[in-house]
C-alpha positions as CSV (number, residue, x, y, z in Angstrom):
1,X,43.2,40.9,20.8
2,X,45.0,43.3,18.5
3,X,42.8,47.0,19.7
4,X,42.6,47.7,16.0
5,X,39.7,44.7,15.7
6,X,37.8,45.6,19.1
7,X,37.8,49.7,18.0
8,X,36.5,48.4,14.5
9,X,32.7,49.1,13.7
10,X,30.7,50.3,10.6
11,X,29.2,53.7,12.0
12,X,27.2,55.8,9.7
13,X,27.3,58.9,10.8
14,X,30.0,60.4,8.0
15,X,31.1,64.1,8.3
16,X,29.4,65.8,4.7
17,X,32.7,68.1,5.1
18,X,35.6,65.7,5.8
19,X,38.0,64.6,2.6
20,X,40.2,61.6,2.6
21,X,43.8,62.7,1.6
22,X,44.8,60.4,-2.1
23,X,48.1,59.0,0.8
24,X,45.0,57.7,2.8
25,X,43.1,55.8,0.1
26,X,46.0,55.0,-1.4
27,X,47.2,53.2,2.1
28,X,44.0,51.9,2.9
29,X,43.6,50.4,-0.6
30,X,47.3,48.7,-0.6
31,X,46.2,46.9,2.8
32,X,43.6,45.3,0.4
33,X,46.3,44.8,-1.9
34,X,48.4,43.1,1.1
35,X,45.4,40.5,1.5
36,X,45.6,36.7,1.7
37,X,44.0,34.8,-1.5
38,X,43.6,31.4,-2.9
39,X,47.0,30.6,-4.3
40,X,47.8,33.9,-4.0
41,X,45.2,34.4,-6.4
42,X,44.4,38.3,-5.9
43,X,41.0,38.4,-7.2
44,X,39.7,41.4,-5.0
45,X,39.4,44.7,-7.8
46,X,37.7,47.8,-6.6
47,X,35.9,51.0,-8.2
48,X,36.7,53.8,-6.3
49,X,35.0,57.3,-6.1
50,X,35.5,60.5,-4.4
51,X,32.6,62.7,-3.3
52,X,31.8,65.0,-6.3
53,X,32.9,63.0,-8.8
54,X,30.5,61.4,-11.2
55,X,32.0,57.8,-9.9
56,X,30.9,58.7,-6.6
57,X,27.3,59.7,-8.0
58,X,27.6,56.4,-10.0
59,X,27.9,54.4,-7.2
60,X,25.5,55.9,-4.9
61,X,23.0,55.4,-8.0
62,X,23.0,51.6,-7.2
63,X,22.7,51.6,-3.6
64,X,19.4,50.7,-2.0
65,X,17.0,53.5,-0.4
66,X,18.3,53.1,3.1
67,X,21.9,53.3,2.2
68,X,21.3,56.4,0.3
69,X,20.0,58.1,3.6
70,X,23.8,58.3,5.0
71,X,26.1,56.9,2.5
72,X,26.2,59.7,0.5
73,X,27.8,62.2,2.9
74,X,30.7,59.6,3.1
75,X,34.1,61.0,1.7
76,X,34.5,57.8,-0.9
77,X,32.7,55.0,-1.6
78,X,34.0,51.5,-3.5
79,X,32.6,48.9,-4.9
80,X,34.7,45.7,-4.1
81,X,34.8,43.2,-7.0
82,X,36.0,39.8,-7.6
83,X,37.6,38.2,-11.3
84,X,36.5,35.2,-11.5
85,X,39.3,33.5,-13.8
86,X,42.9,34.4,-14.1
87,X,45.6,32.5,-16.6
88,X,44.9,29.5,-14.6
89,X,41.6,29.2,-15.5
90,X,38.2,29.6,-12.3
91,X,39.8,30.9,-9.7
92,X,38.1,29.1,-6.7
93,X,37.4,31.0,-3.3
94,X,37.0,34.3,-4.7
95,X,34.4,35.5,-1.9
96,X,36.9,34.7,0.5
97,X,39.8,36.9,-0.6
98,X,38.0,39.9,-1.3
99,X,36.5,39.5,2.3
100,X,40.0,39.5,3.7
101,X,41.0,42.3,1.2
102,X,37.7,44.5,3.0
103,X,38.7,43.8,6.5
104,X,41.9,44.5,5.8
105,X,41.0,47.8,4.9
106,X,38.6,48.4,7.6
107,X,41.5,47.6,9.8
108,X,43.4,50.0,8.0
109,X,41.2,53.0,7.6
110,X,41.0,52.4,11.9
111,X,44.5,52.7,12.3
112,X,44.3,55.7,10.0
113,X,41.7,57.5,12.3
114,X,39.1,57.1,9.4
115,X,35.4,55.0,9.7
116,X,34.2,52.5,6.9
117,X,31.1,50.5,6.3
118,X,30.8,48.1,4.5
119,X,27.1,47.5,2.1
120,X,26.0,44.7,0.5
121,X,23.0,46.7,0.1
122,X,23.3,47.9,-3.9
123,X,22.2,47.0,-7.6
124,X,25.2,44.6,-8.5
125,X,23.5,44.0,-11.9
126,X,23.4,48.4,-12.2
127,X,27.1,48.4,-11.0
128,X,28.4,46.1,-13.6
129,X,26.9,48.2,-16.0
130,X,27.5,51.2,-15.2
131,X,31.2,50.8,-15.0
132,X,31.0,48.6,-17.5
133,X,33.0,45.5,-15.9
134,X,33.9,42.8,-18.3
135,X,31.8,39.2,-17.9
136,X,34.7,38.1,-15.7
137,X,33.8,40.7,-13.1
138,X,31.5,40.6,-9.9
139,X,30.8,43.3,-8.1
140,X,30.0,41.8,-4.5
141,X,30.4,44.6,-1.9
142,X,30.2,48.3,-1.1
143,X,32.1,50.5,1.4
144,X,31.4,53.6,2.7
145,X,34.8,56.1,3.7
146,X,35.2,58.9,5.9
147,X,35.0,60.6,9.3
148,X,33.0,60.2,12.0
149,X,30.1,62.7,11.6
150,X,27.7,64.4,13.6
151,X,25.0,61.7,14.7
152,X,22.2,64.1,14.6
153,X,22.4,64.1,10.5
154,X,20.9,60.7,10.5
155,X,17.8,60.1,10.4
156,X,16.2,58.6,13.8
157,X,16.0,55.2,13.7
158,X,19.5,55.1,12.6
159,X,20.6,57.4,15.4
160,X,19.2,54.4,17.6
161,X,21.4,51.6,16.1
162,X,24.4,54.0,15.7
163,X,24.0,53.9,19.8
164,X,23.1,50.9,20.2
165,X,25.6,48.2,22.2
166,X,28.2,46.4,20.4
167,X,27.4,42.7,20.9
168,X,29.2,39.3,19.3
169,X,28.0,36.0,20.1
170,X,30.0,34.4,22.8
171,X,32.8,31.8,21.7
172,X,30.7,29.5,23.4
173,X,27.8,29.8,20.7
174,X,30.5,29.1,17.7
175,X,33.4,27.7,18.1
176,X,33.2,23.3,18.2
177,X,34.8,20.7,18.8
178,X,33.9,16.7,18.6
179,X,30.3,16.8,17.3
180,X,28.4,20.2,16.5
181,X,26.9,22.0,19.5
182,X,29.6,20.9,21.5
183,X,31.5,23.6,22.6
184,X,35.1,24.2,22.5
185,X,34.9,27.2,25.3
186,X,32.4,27.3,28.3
């Protein structure tokens, strides 16, 4: 497996002082550019905001209480949107390629030396809104960009799951084959 996907995690602990350069976004938000999509539909759209910015405050305005606790000391933050209808009328599996589009840049912002978490945690109804998306428009995501931080800025509890150990179910729990339950891998 490709070291990129094991080193990927969504840590919270984002340096206050850290920038991302505009080459880094700019890379990290062409990978989600680069992303597979139904019929090469594309429907992944983000809102992008540097820390200081009034975007940035926008967007921190819709996230839930516990993601306001770390987000905020994150370098940029995104909203990650779908359109729902191109020229060719509902585009179908729209979830789907803005998920790749994410990973992708999670994948990317690794490669770059930068962290990301990603938040479905946030008013989507507030985020239309306040950006004022067209009805075509879902907001359906947040992400959280940066450098690793100092852990001690979080609060407590959070400093125990930062810690915590890194565990996926085994391929034996999710991968089948003839009838479900059966597994492919022992």
């Amino acid at each position: 497996m490709n070291e990129l996907i094991s080193k990927r995690w969504s840590p919270r602990a984002f340096s206050a002082d850290a920038t991302v350069s505009d080459s880094e976004l700019r890379t990290v938000l062409e990978a989600g550019r680069w992303a597979p999509s139904h019929g090469n539909s594309q429907p992944a759209r983000f809102v992008a905001g540097r820390r200081g910015t009034p975007t940035f405050d926008a967007i921190v305005e819709t996230l839930t209480r516990g993601n306001k606790t770390w987000a905020p000391r994150a370098s940029v933050l995104l909203i990650g949107c779908v359109i729902t209808a191109d020229d060719r009328g509902d585009i179908p599996n729209i979830e789907f390629g803005l998920g790749l589009a994410m990973e992708n840049m999670a994948l990317q912002a690794v490669d770059l030396g930068l962290i990301a978490h990603m938040m479905g945690g946030f008013d989507k109804a507030a985020a239309h809104a306040a950006f004022g998306m067209p009805g075509d428009v879902r907001p359906l995501v947040a992400m959280a960009l940066g450098r690793q931080g100092d852990l001690s800025a979080l609060p407590e509890d959070l400093q125990a799951r930062e810690q915590r150990e890194r565990r996926r179910l085994p391929l034996s729990e999710t991968v089948f084959t003839g009838t479900w339950g059966q597994s492919e891998f022992s």
